[in-house]
TIKOL-359533 format. One line per field, with one value per residue (C-alpha): x, y, z; residue number from 1. Coordinates in steps of 0.02 Angstrom, whole numbers. Each point is the difference from the previous one (the first is absolute). Layout:
REM TIKOL-359533
c1: X  ...
c2: Y  ...
c3: Z  ...
keba: NUM  ...
This chain:
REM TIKOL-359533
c1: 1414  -128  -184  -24  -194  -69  -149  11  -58  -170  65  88  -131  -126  124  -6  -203  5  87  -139  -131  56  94  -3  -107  -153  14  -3  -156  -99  -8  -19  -147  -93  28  -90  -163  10  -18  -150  70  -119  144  172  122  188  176  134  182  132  -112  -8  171  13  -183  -163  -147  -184  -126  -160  -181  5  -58  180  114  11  165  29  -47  96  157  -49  -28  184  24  26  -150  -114  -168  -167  -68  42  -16  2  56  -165  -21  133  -146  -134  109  -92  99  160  132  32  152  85  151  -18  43  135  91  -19  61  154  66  -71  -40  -190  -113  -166  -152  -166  -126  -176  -166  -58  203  37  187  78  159  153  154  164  102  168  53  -114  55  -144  95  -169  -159  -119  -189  -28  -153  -41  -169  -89  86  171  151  142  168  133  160  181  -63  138  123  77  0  102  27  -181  -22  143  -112  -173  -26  2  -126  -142  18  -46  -126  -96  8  -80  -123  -35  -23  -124  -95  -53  -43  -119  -85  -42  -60  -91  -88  142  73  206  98  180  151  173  111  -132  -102  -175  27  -163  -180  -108  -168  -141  -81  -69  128  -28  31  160  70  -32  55  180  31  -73  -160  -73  29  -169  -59  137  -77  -131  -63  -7  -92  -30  -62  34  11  184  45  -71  72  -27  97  52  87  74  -83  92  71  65  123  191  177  41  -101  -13  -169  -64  -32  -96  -48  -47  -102  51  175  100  103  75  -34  64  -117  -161  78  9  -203  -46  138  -79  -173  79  69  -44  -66  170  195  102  135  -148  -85  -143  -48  -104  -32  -84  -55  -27  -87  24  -12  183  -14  21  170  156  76  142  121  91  73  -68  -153  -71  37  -168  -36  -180  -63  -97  120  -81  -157  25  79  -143  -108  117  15  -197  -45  107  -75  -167  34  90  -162  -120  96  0  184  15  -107  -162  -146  -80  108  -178  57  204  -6  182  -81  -121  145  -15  186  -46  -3  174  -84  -81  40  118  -51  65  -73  -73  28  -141  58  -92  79  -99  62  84  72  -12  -191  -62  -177  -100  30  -126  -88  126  161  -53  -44  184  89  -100  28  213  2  -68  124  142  -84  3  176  144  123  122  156  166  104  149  40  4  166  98  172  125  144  14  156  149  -45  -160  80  114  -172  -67  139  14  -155  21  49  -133  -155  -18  -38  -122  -164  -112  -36  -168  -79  -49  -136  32  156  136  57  81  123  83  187  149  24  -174  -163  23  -127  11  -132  -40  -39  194  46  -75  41  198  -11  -83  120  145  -82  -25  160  99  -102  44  185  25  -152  -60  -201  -133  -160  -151  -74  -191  -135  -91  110  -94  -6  6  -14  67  -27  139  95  26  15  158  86  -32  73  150  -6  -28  164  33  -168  48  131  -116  -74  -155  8  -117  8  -82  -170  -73  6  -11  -24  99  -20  57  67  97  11  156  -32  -22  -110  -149  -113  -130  -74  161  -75  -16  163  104  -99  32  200  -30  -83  121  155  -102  6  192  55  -69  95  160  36  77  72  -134  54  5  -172  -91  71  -69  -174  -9  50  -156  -131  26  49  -108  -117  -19  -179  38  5  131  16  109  103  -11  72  141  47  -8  123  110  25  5  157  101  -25  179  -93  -148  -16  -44  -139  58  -90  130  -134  24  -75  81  -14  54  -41  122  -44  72  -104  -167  57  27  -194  -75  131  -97  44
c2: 1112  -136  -2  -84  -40  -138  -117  -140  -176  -72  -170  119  127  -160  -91  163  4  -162  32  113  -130  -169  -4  -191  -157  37  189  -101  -98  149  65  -136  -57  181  -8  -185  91  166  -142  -70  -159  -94  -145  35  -148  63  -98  17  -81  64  131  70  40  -136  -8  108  -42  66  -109  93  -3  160  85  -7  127  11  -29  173  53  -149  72  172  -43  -4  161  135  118  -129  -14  -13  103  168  115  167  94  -9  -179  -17  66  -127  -166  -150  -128  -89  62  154  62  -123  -42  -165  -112  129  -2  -201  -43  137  -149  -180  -111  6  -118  74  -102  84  -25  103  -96  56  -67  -169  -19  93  121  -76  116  -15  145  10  158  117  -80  -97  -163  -89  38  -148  -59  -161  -101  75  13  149  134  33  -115  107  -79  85  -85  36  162  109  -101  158  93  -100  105  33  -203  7  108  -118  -98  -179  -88  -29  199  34  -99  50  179  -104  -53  148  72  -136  26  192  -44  -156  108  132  -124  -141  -24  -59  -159  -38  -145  16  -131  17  -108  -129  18  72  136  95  -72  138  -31  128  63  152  121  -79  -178  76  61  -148  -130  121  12  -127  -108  58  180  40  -17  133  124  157  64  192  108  177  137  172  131  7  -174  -194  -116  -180  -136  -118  41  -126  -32  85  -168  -36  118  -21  63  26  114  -144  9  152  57  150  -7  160  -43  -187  72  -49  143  37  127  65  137  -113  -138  123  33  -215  -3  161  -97  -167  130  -90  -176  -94  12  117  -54  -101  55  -44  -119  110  -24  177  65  153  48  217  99  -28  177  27  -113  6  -175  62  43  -159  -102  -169  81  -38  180  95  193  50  176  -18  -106  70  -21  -188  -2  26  -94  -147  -21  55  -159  -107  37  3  -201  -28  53  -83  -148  9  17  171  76  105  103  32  -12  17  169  49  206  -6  -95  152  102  47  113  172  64  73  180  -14  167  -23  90  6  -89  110  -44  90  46  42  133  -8  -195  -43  -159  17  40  -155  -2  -148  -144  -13  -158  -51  37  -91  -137  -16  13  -134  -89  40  -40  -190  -24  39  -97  -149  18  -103  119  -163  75  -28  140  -83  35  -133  -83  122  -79  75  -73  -27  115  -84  51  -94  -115  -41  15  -138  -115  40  -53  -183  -105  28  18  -196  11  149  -71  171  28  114  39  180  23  -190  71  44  -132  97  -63  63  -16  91  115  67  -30  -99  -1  -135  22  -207  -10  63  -99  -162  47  7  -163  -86  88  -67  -164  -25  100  -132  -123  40  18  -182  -65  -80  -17  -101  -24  -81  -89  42  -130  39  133  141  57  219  107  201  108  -17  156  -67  -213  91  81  -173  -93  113  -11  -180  -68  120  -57  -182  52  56  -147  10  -153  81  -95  99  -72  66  182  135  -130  -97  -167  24  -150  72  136  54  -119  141  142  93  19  -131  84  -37  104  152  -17  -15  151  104  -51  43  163  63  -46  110  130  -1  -23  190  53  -89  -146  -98  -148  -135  -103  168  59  -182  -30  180  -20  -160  31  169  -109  -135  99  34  154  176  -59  -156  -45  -113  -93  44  -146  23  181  -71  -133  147  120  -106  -84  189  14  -161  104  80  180  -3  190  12  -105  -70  158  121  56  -1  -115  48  136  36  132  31  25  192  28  -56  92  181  -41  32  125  162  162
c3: -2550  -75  64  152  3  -124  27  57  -93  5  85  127  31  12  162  96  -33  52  171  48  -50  -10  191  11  -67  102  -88  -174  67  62  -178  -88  109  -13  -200  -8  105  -112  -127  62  56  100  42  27  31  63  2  83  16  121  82  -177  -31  -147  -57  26  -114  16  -130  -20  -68  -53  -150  -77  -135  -172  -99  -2  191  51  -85  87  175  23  -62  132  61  -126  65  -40  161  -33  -145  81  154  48  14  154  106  -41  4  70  -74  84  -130  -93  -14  -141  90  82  -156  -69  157  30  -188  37  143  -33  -154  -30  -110  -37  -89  -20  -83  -26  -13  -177  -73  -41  41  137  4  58  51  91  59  87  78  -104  -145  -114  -29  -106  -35  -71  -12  113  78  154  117  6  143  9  82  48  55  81  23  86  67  -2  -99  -73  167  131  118  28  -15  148  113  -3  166  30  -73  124  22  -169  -9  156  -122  -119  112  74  -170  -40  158  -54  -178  58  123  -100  -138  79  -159  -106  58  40  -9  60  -43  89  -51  -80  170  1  147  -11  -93  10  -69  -51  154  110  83  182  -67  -103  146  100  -131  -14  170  100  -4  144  -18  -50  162  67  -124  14  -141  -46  -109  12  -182  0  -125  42  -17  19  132  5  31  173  182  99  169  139  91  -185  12  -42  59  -209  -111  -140  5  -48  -183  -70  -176  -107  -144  27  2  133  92  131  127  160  46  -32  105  144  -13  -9  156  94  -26  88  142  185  -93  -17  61  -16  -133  -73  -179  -78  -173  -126  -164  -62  -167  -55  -144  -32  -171  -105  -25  185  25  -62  -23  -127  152  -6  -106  90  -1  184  73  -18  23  45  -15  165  115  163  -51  -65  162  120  -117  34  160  48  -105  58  195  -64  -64  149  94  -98  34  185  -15  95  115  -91  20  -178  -160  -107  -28  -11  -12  -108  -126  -36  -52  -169  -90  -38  -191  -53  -10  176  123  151  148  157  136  144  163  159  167  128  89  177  23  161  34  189  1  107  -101  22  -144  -146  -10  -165  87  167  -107  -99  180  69  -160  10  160  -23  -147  141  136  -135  -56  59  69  36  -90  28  23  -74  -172  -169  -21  -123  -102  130  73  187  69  63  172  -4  -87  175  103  -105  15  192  3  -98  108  158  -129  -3  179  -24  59  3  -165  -52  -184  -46  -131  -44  -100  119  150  136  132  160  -31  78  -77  -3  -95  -177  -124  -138  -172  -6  -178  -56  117  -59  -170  52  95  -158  -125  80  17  -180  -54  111  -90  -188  45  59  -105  141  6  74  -128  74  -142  -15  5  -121  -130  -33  -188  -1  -167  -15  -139  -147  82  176  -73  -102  166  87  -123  7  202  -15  53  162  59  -15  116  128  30  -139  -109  -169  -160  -176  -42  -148  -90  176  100  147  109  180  88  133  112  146  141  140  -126  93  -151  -66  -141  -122  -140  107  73  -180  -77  153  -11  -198  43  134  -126  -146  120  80  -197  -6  131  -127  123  -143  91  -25  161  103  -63  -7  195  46  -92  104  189  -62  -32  131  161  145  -58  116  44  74  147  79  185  117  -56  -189  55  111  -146  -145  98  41  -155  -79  119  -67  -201  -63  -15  138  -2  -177  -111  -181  -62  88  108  205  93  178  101  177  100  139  194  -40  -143  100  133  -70  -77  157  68  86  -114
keba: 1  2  3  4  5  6  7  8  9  10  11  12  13  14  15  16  17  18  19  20  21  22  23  24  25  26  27  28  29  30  31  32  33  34  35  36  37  38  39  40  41  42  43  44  45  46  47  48  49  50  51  52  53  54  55  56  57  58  59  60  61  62  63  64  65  66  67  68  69  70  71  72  73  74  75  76  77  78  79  80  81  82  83  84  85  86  87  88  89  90  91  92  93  94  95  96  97  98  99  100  101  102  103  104  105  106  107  108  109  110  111  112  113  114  115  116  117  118  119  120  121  122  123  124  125  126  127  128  129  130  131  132  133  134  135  136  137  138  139  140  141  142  143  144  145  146  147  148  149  150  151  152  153  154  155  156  157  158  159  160  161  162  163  164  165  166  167  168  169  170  171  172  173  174  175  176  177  178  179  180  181  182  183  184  185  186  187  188  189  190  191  192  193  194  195  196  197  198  199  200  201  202  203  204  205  206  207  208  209  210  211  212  213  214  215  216  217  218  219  220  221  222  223  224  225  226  227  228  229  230  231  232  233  234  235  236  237  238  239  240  241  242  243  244  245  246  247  248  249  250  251  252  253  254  255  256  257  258  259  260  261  262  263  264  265  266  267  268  269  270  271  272  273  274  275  276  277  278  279  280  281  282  283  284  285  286  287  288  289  290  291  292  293  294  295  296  297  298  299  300  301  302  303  304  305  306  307  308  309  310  311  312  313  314  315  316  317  318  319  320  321  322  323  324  325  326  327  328  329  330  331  332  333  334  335  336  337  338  339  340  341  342  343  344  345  346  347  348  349  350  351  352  353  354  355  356  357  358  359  360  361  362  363  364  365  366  367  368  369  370  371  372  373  374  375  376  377  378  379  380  381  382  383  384  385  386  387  388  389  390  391  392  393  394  395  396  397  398  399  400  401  402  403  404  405  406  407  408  409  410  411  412  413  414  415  416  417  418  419  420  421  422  423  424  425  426  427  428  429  430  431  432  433  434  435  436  437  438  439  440  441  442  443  444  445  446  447  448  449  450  451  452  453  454  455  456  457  458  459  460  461  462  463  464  465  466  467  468  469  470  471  472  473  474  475  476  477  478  479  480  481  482  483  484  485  486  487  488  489  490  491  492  493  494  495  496  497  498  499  500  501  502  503  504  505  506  507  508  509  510  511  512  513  514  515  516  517  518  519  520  521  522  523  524  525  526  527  528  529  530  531  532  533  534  535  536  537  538  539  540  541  542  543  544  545  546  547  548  549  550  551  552  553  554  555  556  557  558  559  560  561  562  563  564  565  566  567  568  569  570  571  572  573  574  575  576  577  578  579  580  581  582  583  584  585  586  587  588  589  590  591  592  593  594  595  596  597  598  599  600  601  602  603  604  605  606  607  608  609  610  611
């Protein structure tokens, strides 16, 4: 029997490395990006054609590759970062492992010209599939230009798995976002398609952030700083009423290394606990600057998982900052953050004893002894007892609408109960949330805002299935910009909102012109309204709600409907139940969450029965 293990090929080996790291385009333009700043680029101009999938080229300032180190780059595990075992402990630089260009050259058709400052002509090579095709001197600026094209060509069935195109290139985006932030010092230019999608200009980290994301972010934003011998923490927060549904907005970055990380995100959303929404989270933008030797960023082969040695510690350190700029801020209730006791912590050396903590009892204490109150603990039950006096003990007893389905006996209450509810006339609100009417067949309790939201889902859906809607032209149009991510989701929305009655035309690179809005819509600040319908279809796309009508007609009847702490009219109440009643599903919101509940005359009875 012949020998069954062999190695495999270079070109081979290098399209499984590239599966790990080259996933998609944006993958491709992560890498390239962090090689033109380890090069000391100071502008970086990127291109793009079909989301990346037929072109990708980064054009850099850099300091540029010899002939030889331009032929080696695309060697595997080639690079110029590490030399020893050693040096994967004290990495500050973007790249290091040599397997970016290996791994991109294994699935695309690359160009490369570079060109170092002290050579007069410039290296010009083309490679195909691992395979050198030329290699020639040309005229070239100084920096490198790096073209990749057809990306997997040689790999279809990957090329068969990429998204449409306005998907991928939101990756790209996103991508793009985390490098720019990090580096406000180097400037971007972005062209899709022959468009200029992002112009990002030299600048300080809160104008960066502000000129990616939205103008008039900066005035949304908190800054943060806190030095310890552990770690340093600087950076932005989002003001608390800034806070969104999606978690889009938040980016930690170790060493100007963005990552990603769960158990730091629960310290910055501990710290917002009580000062927005539930289901809300907050914008940061947070760097942290910690010994290499004390991280381990080799744990991934996208490189933005992180391991610290002290993760509790970092943890606490986290989230005390982030309350102490919340406080300085007036953004949270405070005594004195001049002094935060965590920050005084300082790690024991390696070698330092462990005892056991001691813990005193005093054996003679009795809990019953009525002794008189010391002047401290007279004080704090004075004090407890205002902070109860103060409270508002209004709660309603009923609990949050859960996704259940309503059982087919309440299901035959409810449609009992149809056709007399028009002539209903005692209707009450609970807690502003719940109206409550005296039916039949007891006591029925109805949460107003699910309700609304099935009326206006219904409304709309009926709308977009006979494509008939009523636009109410605006006097004068109003002209609204997002940020590249969000302008790329409306364009791809752009034709189901026509539907609805919005009449937007394109006007410029991110930017729109609104002439027309739906005749009857309850919103007059447009801008708010579309980036709230953008925000809440983010969000239901993580919950996989893949049908674009489905999720755009549930992110609107969200944002528009009549809110929990409003308060409606007797008649407003009258006109929302009983249009709730003329829906096809009344019992259940577009969500799958129930709006409807009746309690029966039996049910209210046996509450109150003697035992």
């Amino acid at each position: 029997m012949s020998d069954l293990i062999r190695l495999l090929p270079d070109s081979v080996a290098n399209q499984i490395a590239a599966g790990e790291v080259i996933q998609r385009p944006a993958s491709a333009v992560k890498e390239l990006l962090e090689n033109s700043i380890d090069s000391g680029a100071t502008e970086i101009k990127i291109i793009i054609k079909d989301a990346g999938k037929t072109l990708i080229q980064i054009i850099d300032n850099g300091c540029g590759m010899s002939e030889t180190d331009a032929r080696m780059c695309f060697e595997r595990h080639a690079t110029s970062k590490i030399k020893k075992v050693n040096d994967l402990f004290a990495i500050r630089t973007m790249g290091f492992r040599g397997e970016a260009l290996a791994s991109i050259a294994a699935i695309a058709q690359v160009e490369l010209k570079t060109k170092r400052i002290e050579d007069e002509l410039a290296t010009y090579l083309v490679i195909e599939g691992s395979v050198v095709k030329s290699q020639s001197a040309c005229s070239a600026p100084n920096g490198t230009s790096i073209a990749i094209k057809n990306l997997f060509f040689n790999v279809p069935a990957r090329r068969n798995f990429l998204k449409s195109n306005p998907i991928e290139t939101k990756h790209i985006f996103d991508e793009l976002y985390r490098i720019a932030i990090a580096h406000p010092q180097i400037s971007f230019v972005l062209y899709d398609n022959n468009n200029v999608r992002f112009d990002l200009a030299k600048a300080n980290l809160k104008q960066r952030i502000a000129n990616v994301l939205s103008k008039n972010y900066s005035d949304k934003l908190v800054p943060l700083e806190q030095s310890t011998d552990v770690i340093s923490i600087s950076g932005f927060i989002g003001k608390p009423e800034s806070a969104k549904k999606t978690r889009g907005e938040q980016f930690f970055f170790v060493n100007n290394r963005f990552i990603k990380h769960p158990y730091l995100n629960h310290a910055v959303d501990n710290a917002f606990d009580e000062l927005i929404p539930e289901g809300f989270h907050p914008s940061y933008f947070i760097f942290f600057d910690i010994n290499p030797q004390k991280i381990d960023i080799n744990i991934h082969p996208t490189k933005t998982e992180v391991n610290f040695q002290d993760n509790k510690v970092i943890y606490n350190i986290l989230k005390s900052t982030v309350k102490q700029s919340l406080g300085k801020f007036s953004l949270t209730p405070t005594i004195d953050f001049n002094v935060e006791r965590s920050f005084d912590y300082k790690p024991p050396p390696k070698d330092y004893p462990v005892k056991q903590p001691e813990i005193k009892v005093n054996p003679d204490y009795n809990p019953f002894d009525n002794k008189p109150l010391t002047e401290r603990e007279r004080s704090n039950k004075e004090n407890w007892t205002k902070l109860y006096q103060n409270t508002d003990n209004n709660f309603s007893d009923f609990p949050k609408s859960q996704t259940i389905e309503t059982t087919s006996s309440e299901q035959q209450l409810i449609s009992k109960e149809k056709e007399n509810i028009g002539s209903c006339n005692n209707l009450f609100q609970l807690s502003n949330r719940f109206i409550l009417a005296n039916v039949e067949s007891g006591l029925m309790l109805i949460d107003k805002q699910l309700a609304h939201e099935r009326i206006l889902y219904d409304k709309y859906f009926e709308m977009l299935k006979t494509q008939k809607n009523i636009s109410q032209q605006e006097l004068f149009p109003q002209t609204i910009e997002f940020n590249p991510s969000d302008a790329e989701l409306f364009v791809e929305l752009k034709d189901e909102i026509k539907l609805l009655g919005f009449d937007i035309n394109e006007f410029g690179p991110n930017t729109f012109i609104v002439n027309g809005v739906p005749a009857d819509l309850p919103h007059e600040n447009v801008k708010d309204l579309l980036e709230g319908i953008l925000e809440n279809y983010k969000k239901n796309l993580i919950e996989n709600i893949l049908d674009k009508r489905i999720n755009l007609l549930r992110s609107l009847a969200k944002k528009i409907s009549v809110k929990h702490w409003q308060t409606l009219k007797k008649e407003e109440m009258q006109v929302l139940v009983e249009e709730l009643f003329k829906c096809s599903i009344p019992e259940t919101s577009p969500s799958g969450k129930r709006i409807i509940k009746i309690i029966s005359i039996d049910e209210l009875s046996n509450i109150f029965k003697e035992k």
